[in-house]
C-alpha positions in Angstrom: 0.0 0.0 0.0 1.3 3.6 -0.6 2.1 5.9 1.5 -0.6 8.0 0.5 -3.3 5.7 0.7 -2.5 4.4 3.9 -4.4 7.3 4.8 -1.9 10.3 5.3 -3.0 13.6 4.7 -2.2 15.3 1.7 0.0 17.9 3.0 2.0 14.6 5.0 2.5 12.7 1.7 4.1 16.3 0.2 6.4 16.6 2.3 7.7 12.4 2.4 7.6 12.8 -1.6 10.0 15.2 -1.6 13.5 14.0 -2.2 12.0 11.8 -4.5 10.3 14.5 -6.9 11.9 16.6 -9.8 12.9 19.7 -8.2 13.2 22.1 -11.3 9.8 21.1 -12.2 8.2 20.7 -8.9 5.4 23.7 -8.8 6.8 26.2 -6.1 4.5 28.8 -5.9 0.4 29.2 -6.7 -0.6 32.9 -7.3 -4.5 33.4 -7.3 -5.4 37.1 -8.3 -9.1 37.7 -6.4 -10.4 37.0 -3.4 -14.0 36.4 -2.8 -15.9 33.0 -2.9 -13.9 31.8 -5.5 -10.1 32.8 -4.3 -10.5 31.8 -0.8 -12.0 28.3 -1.8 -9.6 27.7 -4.3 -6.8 29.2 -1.9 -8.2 26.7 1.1 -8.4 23.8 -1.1 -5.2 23.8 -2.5 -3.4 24.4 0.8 -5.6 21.7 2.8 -4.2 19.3 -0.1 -0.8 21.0 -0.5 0.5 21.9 3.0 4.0 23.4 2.8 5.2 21.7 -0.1 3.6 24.9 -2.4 3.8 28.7 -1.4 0.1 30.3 -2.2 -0.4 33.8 -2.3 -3.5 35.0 -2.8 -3.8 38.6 -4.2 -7.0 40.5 -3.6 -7.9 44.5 -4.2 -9.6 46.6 -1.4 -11.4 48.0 -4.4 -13.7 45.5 -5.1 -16.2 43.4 -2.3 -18.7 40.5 -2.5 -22.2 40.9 -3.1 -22.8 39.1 0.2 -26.6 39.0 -0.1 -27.3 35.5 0.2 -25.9 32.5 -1.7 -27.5 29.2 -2.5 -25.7 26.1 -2.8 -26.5 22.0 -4.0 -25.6 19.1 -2.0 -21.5 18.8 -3.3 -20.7 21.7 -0.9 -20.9 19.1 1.9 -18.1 17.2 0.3 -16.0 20.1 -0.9 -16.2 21.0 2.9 -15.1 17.3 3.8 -12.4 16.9 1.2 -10.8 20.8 3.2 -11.3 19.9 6.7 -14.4 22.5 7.2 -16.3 21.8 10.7 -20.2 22.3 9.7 -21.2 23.7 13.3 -18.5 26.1 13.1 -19.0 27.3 9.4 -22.8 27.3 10.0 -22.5 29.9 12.7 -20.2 32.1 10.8 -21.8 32.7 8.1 -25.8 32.7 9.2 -26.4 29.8 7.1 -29.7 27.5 6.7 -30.5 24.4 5.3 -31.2 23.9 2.0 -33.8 20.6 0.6 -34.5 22.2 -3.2 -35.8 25.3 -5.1 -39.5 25.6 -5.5 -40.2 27.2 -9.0 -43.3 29.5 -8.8 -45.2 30.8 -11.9 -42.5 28.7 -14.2 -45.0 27.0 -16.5 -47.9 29.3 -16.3 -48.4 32.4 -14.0 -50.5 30.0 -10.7 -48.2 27.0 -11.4 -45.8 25.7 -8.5 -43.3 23.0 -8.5 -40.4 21.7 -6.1 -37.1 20.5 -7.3 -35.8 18.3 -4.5 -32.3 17.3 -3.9 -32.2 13.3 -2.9 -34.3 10.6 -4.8 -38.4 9.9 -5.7 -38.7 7.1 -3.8 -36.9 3.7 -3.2 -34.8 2.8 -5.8 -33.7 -0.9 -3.8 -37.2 -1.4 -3.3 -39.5 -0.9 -6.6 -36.5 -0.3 -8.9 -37.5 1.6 -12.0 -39.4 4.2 -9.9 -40.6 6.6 -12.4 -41.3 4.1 -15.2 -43.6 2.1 -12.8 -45.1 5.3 -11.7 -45.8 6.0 -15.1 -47.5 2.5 -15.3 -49.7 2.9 -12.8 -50.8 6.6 -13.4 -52.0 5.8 -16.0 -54.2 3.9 -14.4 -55.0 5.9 -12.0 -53.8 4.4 -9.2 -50.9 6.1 -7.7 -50.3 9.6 -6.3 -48.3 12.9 -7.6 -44.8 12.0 -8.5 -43.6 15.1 -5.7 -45.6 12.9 -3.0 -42.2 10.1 -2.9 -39.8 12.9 -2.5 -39.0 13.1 1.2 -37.0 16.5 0.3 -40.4 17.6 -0.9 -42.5 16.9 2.0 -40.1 18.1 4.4 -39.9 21.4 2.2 -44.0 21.8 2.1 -43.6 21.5 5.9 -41.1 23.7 7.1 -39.2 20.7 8.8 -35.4 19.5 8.1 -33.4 16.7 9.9 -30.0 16.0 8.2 -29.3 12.7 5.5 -29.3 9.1 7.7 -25.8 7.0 7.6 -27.5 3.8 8.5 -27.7 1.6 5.3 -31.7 1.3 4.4 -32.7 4.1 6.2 -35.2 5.8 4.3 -33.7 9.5 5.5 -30.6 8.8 3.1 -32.9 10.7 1.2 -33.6 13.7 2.9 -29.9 15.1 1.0 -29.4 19.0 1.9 -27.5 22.2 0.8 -27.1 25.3 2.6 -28.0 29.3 2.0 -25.3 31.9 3.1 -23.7 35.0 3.6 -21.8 35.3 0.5 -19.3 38.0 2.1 -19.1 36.4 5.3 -18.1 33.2 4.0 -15.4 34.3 1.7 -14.1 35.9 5.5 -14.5 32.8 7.1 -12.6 30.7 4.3 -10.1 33.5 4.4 -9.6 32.4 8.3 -9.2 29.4 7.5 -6.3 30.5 4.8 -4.5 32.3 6.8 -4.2 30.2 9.6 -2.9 27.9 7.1 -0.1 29.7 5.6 -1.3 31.4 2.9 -0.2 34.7 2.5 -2.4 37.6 1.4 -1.7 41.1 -0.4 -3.9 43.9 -0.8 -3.2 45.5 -3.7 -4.5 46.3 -7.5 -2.8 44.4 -10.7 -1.7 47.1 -13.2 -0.5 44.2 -15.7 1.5 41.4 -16.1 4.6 40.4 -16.6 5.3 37.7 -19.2 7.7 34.9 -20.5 9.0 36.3 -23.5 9.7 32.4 -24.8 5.8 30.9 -24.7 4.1 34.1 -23.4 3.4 32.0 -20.0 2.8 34.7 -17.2 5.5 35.2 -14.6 4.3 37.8 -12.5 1.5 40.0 -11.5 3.1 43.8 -11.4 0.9 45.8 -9.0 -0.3 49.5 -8.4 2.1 49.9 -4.8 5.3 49.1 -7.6 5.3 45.2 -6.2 5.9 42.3 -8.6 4.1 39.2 -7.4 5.9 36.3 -9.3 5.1 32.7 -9.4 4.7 29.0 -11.5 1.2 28.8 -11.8 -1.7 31.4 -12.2 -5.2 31.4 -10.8 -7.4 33.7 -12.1 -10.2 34.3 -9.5 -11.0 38.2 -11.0 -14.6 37.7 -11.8 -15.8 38.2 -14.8 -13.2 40.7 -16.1 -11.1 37.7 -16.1 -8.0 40.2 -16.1 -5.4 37.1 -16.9 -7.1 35.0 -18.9 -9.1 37.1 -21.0 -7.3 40.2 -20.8 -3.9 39.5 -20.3 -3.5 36.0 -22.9 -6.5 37.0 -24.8 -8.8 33.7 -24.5 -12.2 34.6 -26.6 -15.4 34.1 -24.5 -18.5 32.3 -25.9 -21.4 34.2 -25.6 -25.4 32.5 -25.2 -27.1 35.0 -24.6 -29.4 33.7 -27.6 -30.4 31.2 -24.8 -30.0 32.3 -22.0 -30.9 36.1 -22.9 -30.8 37.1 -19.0 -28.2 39.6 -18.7 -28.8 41.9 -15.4 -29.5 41.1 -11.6 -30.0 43.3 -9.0 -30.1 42.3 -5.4 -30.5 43.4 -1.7 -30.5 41.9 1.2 -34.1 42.3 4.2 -35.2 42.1 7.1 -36.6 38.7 7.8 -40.3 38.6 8.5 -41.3 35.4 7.0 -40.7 31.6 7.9 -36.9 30.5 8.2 -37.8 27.9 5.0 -35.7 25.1 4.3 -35.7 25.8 0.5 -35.0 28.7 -2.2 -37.4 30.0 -4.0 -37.6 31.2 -7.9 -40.7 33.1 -9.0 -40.9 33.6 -12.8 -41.8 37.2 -13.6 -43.1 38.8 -17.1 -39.3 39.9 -17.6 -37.0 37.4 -15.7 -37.0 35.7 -12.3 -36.9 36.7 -8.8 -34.9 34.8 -5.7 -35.6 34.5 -2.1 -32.8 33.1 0.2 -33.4 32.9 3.5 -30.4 33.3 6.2 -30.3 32.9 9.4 -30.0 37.1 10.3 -31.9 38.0 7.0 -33.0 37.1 3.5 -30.9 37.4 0.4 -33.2 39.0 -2.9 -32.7 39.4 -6.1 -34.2 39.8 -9.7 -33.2 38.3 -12.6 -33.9 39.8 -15.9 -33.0 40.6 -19.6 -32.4 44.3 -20.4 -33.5 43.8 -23.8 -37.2 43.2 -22.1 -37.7 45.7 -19.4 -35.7 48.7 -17.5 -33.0 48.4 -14.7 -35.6 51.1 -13.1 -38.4 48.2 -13.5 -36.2 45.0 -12.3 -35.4 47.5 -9.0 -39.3 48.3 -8.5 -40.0 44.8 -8.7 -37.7 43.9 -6.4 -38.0 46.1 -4.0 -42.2 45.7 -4.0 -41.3 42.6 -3.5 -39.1 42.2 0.2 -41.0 40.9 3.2 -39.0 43.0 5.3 -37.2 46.9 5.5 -34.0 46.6 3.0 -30.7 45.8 4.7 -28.0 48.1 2.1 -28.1 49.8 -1.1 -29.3 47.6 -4.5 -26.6 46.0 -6.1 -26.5 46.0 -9.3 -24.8 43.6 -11.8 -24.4 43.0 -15.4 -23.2 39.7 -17.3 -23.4 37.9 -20.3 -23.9 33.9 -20.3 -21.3 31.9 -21.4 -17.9 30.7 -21.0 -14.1 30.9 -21.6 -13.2 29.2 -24.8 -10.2 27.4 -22.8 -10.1 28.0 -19.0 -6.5 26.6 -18.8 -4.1 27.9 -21.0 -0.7 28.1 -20.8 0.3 28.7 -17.0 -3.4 30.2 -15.9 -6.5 28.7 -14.5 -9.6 30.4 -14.4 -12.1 29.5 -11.8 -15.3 31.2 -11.0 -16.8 33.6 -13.3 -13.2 34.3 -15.2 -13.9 30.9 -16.2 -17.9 31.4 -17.2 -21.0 32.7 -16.3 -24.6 30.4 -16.1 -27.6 33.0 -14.2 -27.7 31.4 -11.1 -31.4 29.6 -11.4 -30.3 26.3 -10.2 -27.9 27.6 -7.3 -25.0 26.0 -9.5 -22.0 29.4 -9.4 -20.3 27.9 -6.3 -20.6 24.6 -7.3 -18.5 25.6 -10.7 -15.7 26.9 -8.5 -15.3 23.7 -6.1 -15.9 21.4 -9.0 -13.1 23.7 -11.2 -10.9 23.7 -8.1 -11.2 19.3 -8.0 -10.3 19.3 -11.6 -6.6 21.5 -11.2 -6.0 19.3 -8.6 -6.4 16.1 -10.6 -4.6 17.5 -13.2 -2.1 19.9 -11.3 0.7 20.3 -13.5 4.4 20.7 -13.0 6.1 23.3 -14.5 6.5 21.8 -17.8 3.2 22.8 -18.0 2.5 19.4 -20.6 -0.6 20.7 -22.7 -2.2 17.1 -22.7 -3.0 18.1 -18.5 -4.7 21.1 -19.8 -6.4 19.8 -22.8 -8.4 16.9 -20.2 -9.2 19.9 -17.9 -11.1 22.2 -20.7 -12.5 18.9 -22.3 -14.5 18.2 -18.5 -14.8 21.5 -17.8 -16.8 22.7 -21.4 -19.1 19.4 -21.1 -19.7 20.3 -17.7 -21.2 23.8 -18.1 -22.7 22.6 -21.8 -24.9 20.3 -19.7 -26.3 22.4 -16.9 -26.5 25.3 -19.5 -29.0 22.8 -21.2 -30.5 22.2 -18.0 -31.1 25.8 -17.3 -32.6 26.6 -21.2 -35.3 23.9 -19.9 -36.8 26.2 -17.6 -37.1 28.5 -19.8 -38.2 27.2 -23.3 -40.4 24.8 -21.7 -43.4 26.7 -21.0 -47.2 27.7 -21.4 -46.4 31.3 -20.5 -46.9 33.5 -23.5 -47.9 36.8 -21.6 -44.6 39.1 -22.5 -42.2 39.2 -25.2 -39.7 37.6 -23.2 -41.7 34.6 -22.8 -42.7 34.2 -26.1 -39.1 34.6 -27.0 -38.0 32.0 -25.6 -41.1 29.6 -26.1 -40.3 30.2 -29.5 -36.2 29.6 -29.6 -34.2 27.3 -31.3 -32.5 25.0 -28.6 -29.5 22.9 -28.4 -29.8 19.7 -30.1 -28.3 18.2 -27.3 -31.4 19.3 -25.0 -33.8 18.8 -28.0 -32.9 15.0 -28.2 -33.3 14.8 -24.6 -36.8 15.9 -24.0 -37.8 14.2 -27.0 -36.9 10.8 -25.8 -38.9 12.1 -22.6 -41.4 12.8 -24.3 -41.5 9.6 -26.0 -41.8 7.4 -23.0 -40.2 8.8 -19.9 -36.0 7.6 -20.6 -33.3 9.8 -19.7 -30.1 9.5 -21.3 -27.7 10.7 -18.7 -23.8 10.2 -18.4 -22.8 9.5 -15.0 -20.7 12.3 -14.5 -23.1 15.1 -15.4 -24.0 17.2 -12.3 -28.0 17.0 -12.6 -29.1 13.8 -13.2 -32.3 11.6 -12.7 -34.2 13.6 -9.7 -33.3 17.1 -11.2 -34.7 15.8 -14.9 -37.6 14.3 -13.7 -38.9 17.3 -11.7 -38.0 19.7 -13.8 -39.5 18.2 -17.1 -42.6 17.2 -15.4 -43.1 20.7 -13.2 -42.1 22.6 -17.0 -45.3 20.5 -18.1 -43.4 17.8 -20.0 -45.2 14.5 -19.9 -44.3 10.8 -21.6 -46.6 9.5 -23.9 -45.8 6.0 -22.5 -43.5 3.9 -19.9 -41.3 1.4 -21.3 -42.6 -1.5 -22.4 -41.0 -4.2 -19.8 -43.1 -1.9 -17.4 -46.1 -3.9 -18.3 -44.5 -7.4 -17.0 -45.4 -6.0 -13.6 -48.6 -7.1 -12.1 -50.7 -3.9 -11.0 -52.0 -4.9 -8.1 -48.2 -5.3 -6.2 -46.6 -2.1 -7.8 -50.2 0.1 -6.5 -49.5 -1.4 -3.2 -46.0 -1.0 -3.1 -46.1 2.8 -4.2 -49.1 3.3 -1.3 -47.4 2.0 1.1 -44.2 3.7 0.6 -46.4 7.3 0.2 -47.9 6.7 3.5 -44.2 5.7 4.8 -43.1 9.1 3.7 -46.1 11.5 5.2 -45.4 9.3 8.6 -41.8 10.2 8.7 -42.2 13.7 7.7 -44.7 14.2 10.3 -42.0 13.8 13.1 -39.1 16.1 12.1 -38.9 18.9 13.5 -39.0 22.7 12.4 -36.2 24.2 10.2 -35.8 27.2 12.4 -35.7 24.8 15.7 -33.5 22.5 14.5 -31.0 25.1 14.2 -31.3 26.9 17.7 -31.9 23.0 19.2 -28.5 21.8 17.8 -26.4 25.8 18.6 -26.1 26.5 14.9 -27.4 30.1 15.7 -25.2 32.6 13.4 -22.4 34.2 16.2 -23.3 37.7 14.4 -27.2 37.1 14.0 -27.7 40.5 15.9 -25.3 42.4 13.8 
């Protein structure tokens, strides 16, 4: 067995490896340019699996702060905390955060429609096995419930209440999978905590330019406004979506699609909290974009979503302010953005990750997964300084598949819809889509089959609520549904419905949960 599998910790494996390593092409020295979400994740991350073997630096300007109204995550945050070490009580309380069981879409497929996207599974897969084809079977027959009724995530969300996921093997609550909402800003300060106590070192300071390899045009240093020349091996562009290293400084194009995804403005602010302390986000479609609630643990995070080629900033603003249950918290921030992504988010010696890498609107809570599933990826394929170009190529390959698919995913909401009451709608209605999504919900269509790779990010549960809540429904099961007898499955399915309301029933509030097990936010006053 290795040294490395017998369980040392990263950092511990470093530093035994290193007589036996390369010296002049050992990587030295990470600089990330940008702080935020994205630079202190990426900056904890690599020195949780690094230790001392690699100098990080981390260079952030005063000028520019997070939005840090509220921030919605899916369930891979838990192992991205795992994976760095992160203690969930502890992170909980500094940065307000809440549980988080799924996004319920209001007014998606027409203006009184509601539907929940859980997080988890519909049903028992051990159990029934092909759950949704033998749902299928028997509804149309008549003789089963509403597919949301075998979603524990989607009971527990209709009542308020939250326990966390079961360990024990067969445990029904293995289901009940969660995510959190959080202070954006406080959380970048609590990574940055974390950093620093780590070794990383951090400069304050704005990049005028770069300095570059006159050889292969590889960057070298970052020269900044105090006169200072940060140098390094490798580059971590963290600077939003100016992308000031790889799109500015090496020129990478972006790929714009806005032509499906024609959102291209938010504005948020954060409230008071007057309403329930709900387990879930919510999305309500409006005639021009989409609006978010997030609730916190010391307030709730807002924001409109909208297309500025279909109403006015001045609109969006009214709408969201009309909108808060509670007195606003700080001025409206306003942002701007185009959908899309870097061409090649690694090339040469630079690594974009976060919104210098791409940019999706963030309807299915998916920006901060991009970063931690960006920041997995450079360290599978963390390079020496040789810099080989075959590391880089099997980065972009996963990293353009991964944001084609949930950029399909999102274009669902959208195109699939009975709304036809503004010209945005009708837009989109209307639009040409991928083919890739195009086969996909034509096989749906067809008779309720998915064809899903393993490693996209959304798979079975996400598909099936989605396409059914956007009012997308099979023709037909498959046929080796039918070699079921009827009779079994009904009782099956009833039985398990019943099982669910039962064990919903017993868990206990959202909001109590968190004050019963001392998760209360240390700055909920503030």
């Amino acid at each position: 067995m290795s040294e490395r599998a017998a369980g040392l910790s990263p950092a511990r494996f470093f530093s035994l490896q290193g007589d036996r390593m390369v010296k002049d092409k050992w990587i030295h020295k990470v600089v990330i340019l940008g702080g935020g979400t994205a630079g202190w994740m990426t900056a904890a991350a690599l020195s949780h699996t690094f230790g001392q073997a690699v100098e990080i630096v981390l260079v952030e300007s005063d000028a520019i702060g997070t939005v840090g109204v509220g921030e919605a995550t899916i369930p891979p945050i838990r192992t991205f905390h795992d994976m760095i070490g992160i203690d969930e009580a502890e992170f909980i309380r500094a940065t307000g955060a809440t549980f988080k069981l799924g996004i319920e879409f209001r007014g998606w497929l027409n203006e009184r429609s509601t539907y929940f996207h859980p997080f988890g599974a519909y049903g028992v897969e051990r159990d029934i096995g092909y759950f949704f084809q033998y749902w299928l079977r028997l509804k149309e027959k008549g003789q089963v419930a509403d597919f949301s009724e075998f979603s524990l995530c989607t009971l527990a969300a209709r009542n308020n209440v939250f326990a966390p996921a079961s360990e024990r093997p067969g445990d029904p609550l293995q289901h009940l999978q969660s995510a959190y909402h959080f202070d954006a800003g406080r959380y970048a300060t609590y990574l940055k905590g974390v950093c620093i106590a780590r070794g990383v070192s951090h400069k304050i300071g704005d990049m005028l330019t770069a300095e570059h390899d006159s050889e292969n045009g590889h960057i070298r240093g970052l020269k900044l406004k105090s006169g200072e020349l940060v140098s390094g091996d490798l580059f971590i562009d963290c600077s939003g979506q100016r992308a000031m290293l790889l799109g500015q400084e090496l020129g990478v194009d972006y790929e714009d699609w806005s032509r499906w995804l024609p959102m291209n403005r938010a504005c948020a602010v954060p409230c008071e909290q007057r309403l329930a302390l709900t387990p879930y986000t919510i999305s309500t479609a409006r005639p021009f974009g989409w609006q978010w609630r997030i609730p916190l643990q010391h307030r709730v995070g807002n924001g409109v979503v909208y297309s500025s080629e279909f109403t006015s900033d001045e609109a969006a603003e009214r709408c969201l302010l009309d909108g808060l249950e509670g007195e606003p918290l700080a001025p409206i921030n306003r942002i701007k953005f185009t959908a899309g992504r870097r061409k090649t988010p690694w090339y040469k010696n630079v690594v974009a990750i976060g919104l210098a890498s791409g940019f999706l609107e963030p309807l299915e809570s998916t920006s901060i997964y991009f970063i931690q599933s960006s920041i997995q990826r450079l360290i599978r394929y963390f390079p020496d300084t040789g810099f080989s170009p075959v590391c880089a190529q099997a980065f972009n390959k996963e990293a353009v598949r991964e944001i084609e698919n949930v950029r399909d995913f999102l274009i669902l909401h959208y195109h699939a819809t009975e709304r036809d009451d503004s010209a945005l709608w009708r837009y989109v209605k209307a639009m040409r889509i991928p083919d890739s999504l195009q086969e996909r919900i034509e096989l749906f269509r067809e008779r309720g089959q998915l064809n899903l790779a393993a490693e996209e990010l959304f798979q079975s549960t996400s598909w099936h609520a989605v396409l059914l809540g956007q009012g997308i429904q099979p023709k037909t099961y498959m046929p080796t549904m039918a070699l079921q007898d009827d009779a079994v499955l009904a009782n099956a399915y009833n039985n398990l419905e019943r099982n669910f309301k039962k064990i919903v029933s017993r868990l206990p509030d959202h909001a109590a949960y968190i004050k019963e097990k001392k998760l209360t936010s240390v700055m909920e006053n503030r």
